[in-house]
N, C-alpha and C positions, 0 to 999 in steps of 0.2 A: 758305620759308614766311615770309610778312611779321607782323609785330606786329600786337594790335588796337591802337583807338584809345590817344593815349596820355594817360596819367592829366592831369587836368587839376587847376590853383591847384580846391582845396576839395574836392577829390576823395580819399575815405578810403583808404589804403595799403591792399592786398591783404598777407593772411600768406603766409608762406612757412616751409618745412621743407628745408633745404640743407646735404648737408655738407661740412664748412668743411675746409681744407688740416691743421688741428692736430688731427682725426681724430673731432671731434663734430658734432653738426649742432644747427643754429644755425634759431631763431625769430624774426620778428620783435621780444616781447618779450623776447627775452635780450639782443638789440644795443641796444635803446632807450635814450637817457639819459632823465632826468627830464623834458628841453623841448626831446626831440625828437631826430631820428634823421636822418642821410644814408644814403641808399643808391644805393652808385654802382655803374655798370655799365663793368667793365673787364674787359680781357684782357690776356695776356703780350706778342703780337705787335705789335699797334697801334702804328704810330711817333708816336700822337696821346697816348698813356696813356704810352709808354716815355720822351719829350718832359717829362713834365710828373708822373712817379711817385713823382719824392724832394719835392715840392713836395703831393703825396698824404695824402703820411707826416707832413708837417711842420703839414697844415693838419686833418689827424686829430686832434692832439694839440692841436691849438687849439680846434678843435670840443669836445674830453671836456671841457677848462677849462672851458666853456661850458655843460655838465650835455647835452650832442648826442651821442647816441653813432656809432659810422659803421661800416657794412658794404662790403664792396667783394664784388661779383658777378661770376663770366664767364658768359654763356650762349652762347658762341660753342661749334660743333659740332666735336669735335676732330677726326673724322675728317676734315672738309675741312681744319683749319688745327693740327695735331698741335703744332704749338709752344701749344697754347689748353690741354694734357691737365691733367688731376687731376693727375697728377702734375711735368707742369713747372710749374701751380700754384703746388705747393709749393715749389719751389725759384724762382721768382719772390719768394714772398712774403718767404721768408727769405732772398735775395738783397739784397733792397731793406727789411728791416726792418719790416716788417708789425706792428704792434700794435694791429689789428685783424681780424674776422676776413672770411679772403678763401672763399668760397660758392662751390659749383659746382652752375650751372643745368641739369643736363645734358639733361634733357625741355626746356629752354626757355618751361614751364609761364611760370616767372615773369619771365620777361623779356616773354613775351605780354599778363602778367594788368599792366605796368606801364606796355605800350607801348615800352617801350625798343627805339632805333633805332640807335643807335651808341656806342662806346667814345670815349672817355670819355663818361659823361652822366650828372649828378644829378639826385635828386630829393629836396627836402628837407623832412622833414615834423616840425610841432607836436607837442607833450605828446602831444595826442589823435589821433597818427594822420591829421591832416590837410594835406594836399600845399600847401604855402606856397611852395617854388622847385622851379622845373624845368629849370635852366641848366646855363652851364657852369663850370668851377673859375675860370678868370680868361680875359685873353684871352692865354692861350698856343694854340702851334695845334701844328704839326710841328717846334715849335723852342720852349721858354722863352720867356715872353716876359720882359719887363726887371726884372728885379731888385726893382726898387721898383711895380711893377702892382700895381691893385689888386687885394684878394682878394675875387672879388664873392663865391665861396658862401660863403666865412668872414663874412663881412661881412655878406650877409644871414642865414646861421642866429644868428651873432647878434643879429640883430634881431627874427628869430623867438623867440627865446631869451629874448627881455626884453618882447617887446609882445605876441606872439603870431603876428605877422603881418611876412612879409616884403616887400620892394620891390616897386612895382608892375613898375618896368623891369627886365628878366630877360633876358637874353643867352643865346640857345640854342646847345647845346652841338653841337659838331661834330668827328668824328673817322672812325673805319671803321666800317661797318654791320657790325651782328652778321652773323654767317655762320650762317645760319638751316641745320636739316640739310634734305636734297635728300629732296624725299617723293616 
């Protein structure tokens, strides 16, 4: 089953109700900082997310600096890809140091209600709930990219962060499509 349309720049974030690998379930107002939230859509498997996970972690913590708080999402269906489970989840999250929290889509409701098409993919929204970036972390792909690249979504929620409003130029994200389940 494919996504709807996907959220577009000024398009208000859908809520969601997910529970998270550390045993609670998590709303969009619980993850929000002050000026603004990431929510990205990842899995275990993906050599696109598993490429680019500790650079996840490192730009999480840049983000909170910045009053952004960040969620990270699977909606991928375990029965097709069992390395995606609730429970290797958790041992993903706390494998790779997670200090925030990581969501399981398991209806795929809100991977639908966001549009979401592949792992990795953000989408970054304002104080108010409104969708400012919809790209990707940097231009890393199957591999890191170099060391010193820039950090476009750091870079723009930042600037969300301070003006309201992020870059018009926006690099879309690409990695493995969600594994929608077989209806």
């Amino acid at each position: 089953m494919a996504s709807a349309e996907p959220l577009q720049r000024g398009d208000t974030a859908p809520d969601f109700a997910l529970p998270g690998t550390d045993g609670r379930t998590w709303r969009y107002a619980d993850v929000a900082g002050p000026k603004g939230l990431v929510v990205m859509f990842i899995c275990n498997h993906c050599p696109y997310v598993q490429a680019v996970v500790d650079r996840i972690v490192r730009d999480a913590r840049a983000l909170r600096e910045l009053g952004v708080g960040t969620v990270a999402i699977s909606s991928n269906d375990a029965a097709t890809v069992p390395e995606d489970s609730f429970e290797n989840m958790s041992a993903f999250a706390r494998r790779h140091g997670f200090d925030f929290p990581y969501l399981y889509d398991r209806s795929q409701d809100v991977a639908r209600a966001y549009g979401a098409v592949c792992t990795p993919e953000f989408f970054g929204f304002d104080r108010d709930r409104v969708l400012q970036y919809r790209g990707r972390l940097d231009a890393s792909s199957r591999h890191p990219a170099a060391p010193d690249a820039k950090r476009e979504l750091v870079e723009a929620m930042k600037q969300v962060a301070e003006t309201g409003r992020a870059p018009n130029e926006q690099m879309a994200s690409f990695g493995c499509s969600i594994k929608w389940k077989l209806e």
